[in-house]
C-alpha positions in Angstrom: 0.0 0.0 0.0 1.3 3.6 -0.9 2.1 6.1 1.5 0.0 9.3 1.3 1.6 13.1 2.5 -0.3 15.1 4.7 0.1 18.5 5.6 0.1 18.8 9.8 -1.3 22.6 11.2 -1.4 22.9 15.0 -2.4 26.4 16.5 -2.2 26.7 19.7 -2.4 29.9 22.7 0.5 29.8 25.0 0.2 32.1 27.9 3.7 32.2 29.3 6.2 35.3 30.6 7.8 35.9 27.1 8.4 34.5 23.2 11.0 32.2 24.6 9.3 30.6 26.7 5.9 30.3 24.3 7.9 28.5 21.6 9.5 26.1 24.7 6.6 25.3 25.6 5.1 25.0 22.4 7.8 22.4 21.3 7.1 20.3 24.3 9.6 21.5 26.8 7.6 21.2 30.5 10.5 23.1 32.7 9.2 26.6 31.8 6.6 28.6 33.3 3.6 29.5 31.2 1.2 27.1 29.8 -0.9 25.9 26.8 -4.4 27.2 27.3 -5.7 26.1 23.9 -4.5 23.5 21.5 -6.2 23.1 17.8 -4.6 20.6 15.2 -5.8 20.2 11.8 -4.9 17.4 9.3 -5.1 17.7 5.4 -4.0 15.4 2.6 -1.1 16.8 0.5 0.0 15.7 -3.1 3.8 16.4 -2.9 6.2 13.4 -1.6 7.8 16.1 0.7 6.2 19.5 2.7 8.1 22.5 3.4 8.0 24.2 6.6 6.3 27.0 7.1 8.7 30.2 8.2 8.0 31.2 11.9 9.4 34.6 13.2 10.5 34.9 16.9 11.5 38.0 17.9 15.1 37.9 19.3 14.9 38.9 23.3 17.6 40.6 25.5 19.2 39.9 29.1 18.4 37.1 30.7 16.5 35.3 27.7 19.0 35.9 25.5 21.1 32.5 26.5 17.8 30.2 26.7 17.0 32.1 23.1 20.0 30.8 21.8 19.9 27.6 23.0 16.4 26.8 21.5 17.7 28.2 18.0 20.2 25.9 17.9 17.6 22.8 18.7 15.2 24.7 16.1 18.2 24.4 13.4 19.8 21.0 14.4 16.2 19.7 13.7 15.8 21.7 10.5 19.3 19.8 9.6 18.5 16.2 10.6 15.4 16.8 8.7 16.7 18.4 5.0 19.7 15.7 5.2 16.9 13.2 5.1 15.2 14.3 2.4 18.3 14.9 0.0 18.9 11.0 1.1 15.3 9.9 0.0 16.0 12.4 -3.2 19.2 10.0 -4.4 17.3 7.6 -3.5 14.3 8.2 -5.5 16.9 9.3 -8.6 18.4 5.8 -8.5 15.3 4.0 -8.0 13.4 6.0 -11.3 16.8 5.7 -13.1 16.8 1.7 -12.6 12.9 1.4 -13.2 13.4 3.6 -16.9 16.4 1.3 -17.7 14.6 -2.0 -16.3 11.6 -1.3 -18.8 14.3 -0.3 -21.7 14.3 -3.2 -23.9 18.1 -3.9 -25.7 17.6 -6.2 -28.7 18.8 -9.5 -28.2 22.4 -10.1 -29.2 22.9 -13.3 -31.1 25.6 -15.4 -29.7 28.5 -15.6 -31.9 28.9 -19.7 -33.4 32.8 -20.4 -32.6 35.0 -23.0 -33.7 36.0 -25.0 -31.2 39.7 -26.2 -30.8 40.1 -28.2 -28.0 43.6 -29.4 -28.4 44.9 -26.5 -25.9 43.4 -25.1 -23.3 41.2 -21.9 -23.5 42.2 -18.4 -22.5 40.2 -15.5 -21.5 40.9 -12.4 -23.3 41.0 -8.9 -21.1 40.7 -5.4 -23.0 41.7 -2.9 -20.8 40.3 1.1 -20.8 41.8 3.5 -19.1 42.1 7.5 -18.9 38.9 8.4 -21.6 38.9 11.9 -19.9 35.9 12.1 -22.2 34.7 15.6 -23.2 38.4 16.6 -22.5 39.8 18.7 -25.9 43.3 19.0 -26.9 44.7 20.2 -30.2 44.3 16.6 -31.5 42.0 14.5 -29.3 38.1 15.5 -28.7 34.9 13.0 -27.6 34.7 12.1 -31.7 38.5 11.3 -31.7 37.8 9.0 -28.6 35.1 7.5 -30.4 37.0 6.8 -33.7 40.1 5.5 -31.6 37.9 3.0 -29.5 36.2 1.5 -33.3 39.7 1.2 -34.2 40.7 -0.8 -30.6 37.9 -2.7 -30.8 38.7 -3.8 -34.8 42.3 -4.4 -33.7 40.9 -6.6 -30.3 38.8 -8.6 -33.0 41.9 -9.1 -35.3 44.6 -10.5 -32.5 41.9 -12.8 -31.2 40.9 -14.5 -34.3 45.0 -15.0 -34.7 44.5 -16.4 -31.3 42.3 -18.7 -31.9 43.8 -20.3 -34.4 45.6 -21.8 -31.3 43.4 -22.1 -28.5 39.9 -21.2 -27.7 39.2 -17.5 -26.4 35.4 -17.6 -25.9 35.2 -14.8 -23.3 35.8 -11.5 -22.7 36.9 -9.2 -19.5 36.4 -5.3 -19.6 38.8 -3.4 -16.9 37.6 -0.1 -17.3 40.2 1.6 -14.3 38.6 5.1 -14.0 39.1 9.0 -15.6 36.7 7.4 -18.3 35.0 10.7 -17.5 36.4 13.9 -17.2 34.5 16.0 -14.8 34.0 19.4 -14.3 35.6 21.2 -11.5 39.1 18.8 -11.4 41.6 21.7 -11.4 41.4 25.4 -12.8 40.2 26.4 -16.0 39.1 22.8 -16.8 35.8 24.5 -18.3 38.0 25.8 -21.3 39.3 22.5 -22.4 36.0 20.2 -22.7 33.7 19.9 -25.3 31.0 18.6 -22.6 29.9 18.5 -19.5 28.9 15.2 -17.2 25.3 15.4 -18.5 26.8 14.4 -21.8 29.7 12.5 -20.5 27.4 9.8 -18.1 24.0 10.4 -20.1 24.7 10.2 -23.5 28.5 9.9 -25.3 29.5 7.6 -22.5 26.7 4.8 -22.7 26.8 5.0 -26.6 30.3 4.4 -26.7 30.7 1.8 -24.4 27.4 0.1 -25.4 28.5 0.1 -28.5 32.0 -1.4 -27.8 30.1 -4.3 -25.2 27.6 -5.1 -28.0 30.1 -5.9 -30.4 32.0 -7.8 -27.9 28.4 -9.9 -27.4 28.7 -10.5 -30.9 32.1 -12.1 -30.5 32.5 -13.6 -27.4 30.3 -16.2 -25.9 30.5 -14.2 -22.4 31.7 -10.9 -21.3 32.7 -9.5 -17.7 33.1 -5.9 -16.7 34.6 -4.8 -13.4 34.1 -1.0 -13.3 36.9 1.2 -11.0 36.6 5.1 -10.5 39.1 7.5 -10.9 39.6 11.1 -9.7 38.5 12.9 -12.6 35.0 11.2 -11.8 35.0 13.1 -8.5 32.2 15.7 -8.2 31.8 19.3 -6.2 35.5 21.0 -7.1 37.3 22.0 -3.9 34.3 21.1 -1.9 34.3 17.2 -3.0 35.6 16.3 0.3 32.1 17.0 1.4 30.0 14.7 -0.7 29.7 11.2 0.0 33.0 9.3 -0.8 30.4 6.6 -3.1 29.7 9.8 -5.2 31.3 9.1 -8.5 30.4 10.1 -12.2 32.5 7.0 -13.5 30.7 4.6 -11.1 27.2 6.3 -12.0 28.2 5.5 -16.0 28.9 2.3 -15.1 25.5 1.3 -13.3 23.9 3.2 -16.2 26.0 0.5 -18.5 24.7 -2.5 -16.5 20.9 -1.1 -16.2 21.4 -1.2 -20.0 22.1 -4.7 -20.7 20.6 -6.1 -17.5 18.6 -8.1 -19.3 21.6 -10.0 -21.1 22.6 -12.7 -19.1 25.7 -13.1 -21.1 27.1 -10.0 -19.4 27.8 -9.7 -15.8 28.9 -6.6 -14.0 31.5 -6.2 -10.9 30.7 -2.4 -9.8 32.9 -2.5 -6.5 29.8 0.5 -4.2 28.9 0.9 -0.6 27.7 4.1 1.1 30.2 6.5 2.6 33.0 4.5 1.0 35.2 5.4 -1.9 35.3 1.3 -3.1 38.7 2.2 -4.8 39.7 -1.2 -6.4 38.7 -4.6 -7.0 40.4 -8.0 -8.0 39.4 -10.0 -11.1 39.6 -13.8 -10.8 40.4 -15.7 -13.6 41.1 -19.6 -12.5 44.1 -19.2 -10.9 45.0 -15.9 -11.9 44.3 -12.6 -10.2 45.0 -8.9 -10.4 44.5 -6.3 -8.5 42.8 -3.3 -10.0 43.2 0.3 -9.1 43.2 3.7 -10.7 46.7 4.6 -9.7 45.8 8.1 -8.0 47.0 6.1 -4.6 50.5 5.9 -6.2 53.4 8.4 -6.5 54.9 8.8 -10.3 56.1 5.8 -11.9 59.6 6.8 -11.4 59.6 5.9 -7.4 59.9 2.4 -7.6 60.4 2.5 -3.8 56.4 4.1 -3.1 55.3 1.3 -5.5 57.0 -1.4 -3.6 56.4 -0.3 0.0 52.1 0.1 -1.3 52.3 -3.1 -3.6 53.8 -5.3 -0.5 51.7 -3.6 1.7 48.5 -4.5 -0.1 50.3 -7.9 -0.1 50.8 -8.3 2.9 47.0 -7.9 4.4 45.7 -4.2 3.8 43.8 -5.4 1.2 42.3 -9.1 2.5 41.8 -10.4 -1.4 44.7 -12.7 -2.5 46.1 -11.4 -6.1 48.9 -12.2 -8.3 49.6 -8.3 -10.1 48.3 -5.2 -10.0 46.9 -3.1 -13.0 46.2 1.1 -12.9 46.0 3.9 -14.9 46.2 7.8 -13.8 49.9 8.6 -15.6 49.1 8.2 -19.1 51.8 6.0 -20.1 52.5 2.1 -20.7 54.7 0.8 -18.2 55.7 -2.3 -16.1 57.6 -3.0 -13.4 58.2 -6.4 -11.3 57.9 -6.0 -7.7 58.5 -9.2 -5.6 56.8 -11.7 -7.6 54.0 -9.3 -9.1 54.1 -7.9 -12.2 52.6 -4.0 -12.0 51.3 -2.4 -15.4 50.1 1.0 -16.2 47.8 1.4 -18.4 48.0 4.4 -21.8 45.5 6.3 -22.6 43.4 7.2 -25.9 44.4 10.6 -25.2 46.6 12.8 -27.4 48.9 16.0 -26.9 48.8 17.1 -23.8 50.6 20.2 -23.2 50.3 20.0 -19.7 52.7 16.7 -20.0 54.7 18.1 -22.3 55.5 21.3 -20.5 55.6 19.7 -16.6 57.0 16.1 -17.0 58.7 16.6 -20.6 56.4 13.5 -21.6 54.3 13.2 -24.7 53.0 9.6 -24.7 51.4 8.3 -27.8 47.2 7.2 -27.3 47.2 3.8 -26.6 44.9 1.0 -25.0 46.3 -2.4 -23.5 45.2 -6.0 -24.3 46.2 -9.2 -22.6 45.5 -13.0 -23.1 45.2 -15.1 -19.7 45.7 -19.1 -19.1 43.4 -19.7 -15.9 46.6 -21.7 -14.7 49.4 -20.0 -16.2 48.3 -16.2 -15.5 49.8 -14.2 -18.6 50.5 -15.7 -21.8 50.5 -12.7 -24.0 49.6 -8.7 -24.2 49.4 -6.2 -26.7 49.5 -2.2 -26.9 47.2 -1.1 -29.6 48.3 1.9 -30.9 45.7 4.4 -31.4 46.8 7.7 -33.5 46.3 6.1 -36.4 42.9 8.1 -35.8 
């Protein structure tokens, strides 16, 4: 049964020494003289989820009220408070709820399973295409959200290319997705972002981002026989400029284009989703799981420049060691922009390129000016990995 609002008037006539005291009274305090000679309440159905207060003036009293005066302001706005924090809760919650309920009725066509040779005289290996560092809607003198676009058709072609090679070996009937965060670019991330995107997150999360990737995960329905997708945010998802410290740590515009990703194809139960969430967390990383082979995933904005090997090896064992209670093999992150690996202990740490292209700010502060790239790998459930690729991207 649905809840109905209703709008709650009491009147009532206080006789008491002063304001103060009236209003004490009236909100149920019994240590004050004065009391409530007549008390009317009257109860009305309302149409609106939520009813505003009414405004109530008090005039302000002197001397000895003055402290009591203060003291009942301060209950008056620590209720007002408690009560507006509730309803921007039951607002995100109502967004998420009518966001899941549009894409629960959305109907995706079905995707045909693709009809594989089989070779069965190895054994199968999962293929893993790896995104990192979008920074969609970011604009540089050669990369734009169309430039992203054309360079992830052109991954995607390349990903289908090495994996028919592949299988002229061994079977590769599935497909994992590490998208490791900054797909998005955000808004307020340093100063004078505004001048160097070509959109904001409306068109980021709402529109280029699921067509993009939809596209990309359809496609990768069409040739695989499953897919997996383990979504992990990055800081240029981060929301509220220098106030972001402020907004719940879950808050995250790549996270909320991932759920919109998996709302999309929920009904395709060839595609599963790992979205690491939890309220008032940030849910920084997860760990993929493929037979005996695992690697941790970050974003990398937990780790010092590639060039302190020491930072990586004192967080990498660390991690190792307990912080994090999941058992993995290596690590994978993105943040810097740049393909590189290192071998710390007996893990193997990678960092992941980007799509992106000429950025001055690289150029001019760390004399680096990578070239756009994506990563690919091949994984044996026993063996961990048996081969990986950087596809080259400025071709576009």
């Amino acid at each position: 049964m649905s809840e109905q609002s209703y709008v709650v008037t009491k009147k009532q006539i206080i006789k008491a020494k002063n304001m103060t005291h009236a209003r004490m009274l009236s909100e149920g305090y019994k240590d004050f003289p004065g009391q409530i000679i007549h008390e009317e309440i009257d109860v009305n159905e309302h149409n609106n989820s939520f009813v505003e207060e009414d405004e109530i003036t008090f005039v302000e009293p002197s001397g000895e009220d003055s402290s009591l005066f203060l003291r009942s302001e301060n209950r008056r706005l620590a209720k007002l408070a408690e009560k507006y924090k509730n309803v921007r809760n039951e607002a995100v919650v109502s967004v998420y709820q009518a966001a899941f309920d549009a894409f629960s009725n959305f109907e995706l066509p079905k995707i045909k399973a693709p009809t594989l040779k089989g070779n069965r005289q190895t054994s199968p290996e999962i293929a893993v295409a790896v995104f990192a560092d979008w920074q969609m809607g970011k604009v540089t003198a050669s990369y734009s959200t169309e430039v992203l676009e054309k360079r992830i058709e052109l991954y995607t072609e390349k990903l289908l290319e090495i994996t028919e090679i592949q299988r002229l070996h061994h079977n590769v009937d599935e497909l994992h997705v590490w998208l490791l965060g900054d797909i998005v670019e955000g808004e307020e991330i340093f100063a004078g972002q505004s001048h160097l995107i070509d959109s904001g997150l409306y068109r980021q999360v709402g529109i280029n981002g699921p067509r993009i990737l939809s596209k990309f995960l359809t496609t990768a329905l069409e040739n695989f026989k499953k897919v997996h997708v383990i979504g992990i945010i990055g800081n240029h998802g981060a929301v509220g400029g220098k106030l972001r410290k402020v907004h719940d740590p879950e808050t995250n515009m790549d996270r909320l284009l991932y759920k919109i990703l998996e709302l999309i194809f929920i009904k395709e139960d060839r595609i599963t989703f790992n979205i690491p969430d939890g309220r008032g967390e940030r849910n920084w990383y997860a760990i993929d799981n493929i037979g005996d082979y695992s690697s941790l995933l970050i974003h990398g904005d937990q780790l010092p420049s590639p060039a302190q090997y020491y930072g990586y090896y004192k967080k990498v064992m660390g991690w190792k060691d307990g912080a994090i209670p999941e058992h993995f093999n290596d690590v994978f992150m993105g943040h810097y922009h740049q393909q590189f690996k290192m071998t710390i202990g007996s893990s193997i740490l990678r960092v992941s390129g980007s799509p992106e292209s000429s950025n001055t700010y690289a150029q001019e502060y760390f004399s680096s000016m990578s070239r756009p790239c994506q990563h690919l790998m091949f994984i044996h459930p026993e063996h961990g990995v048996t081969s990986e690729y950087s596809i080259w991207l400025d071709a576009v």
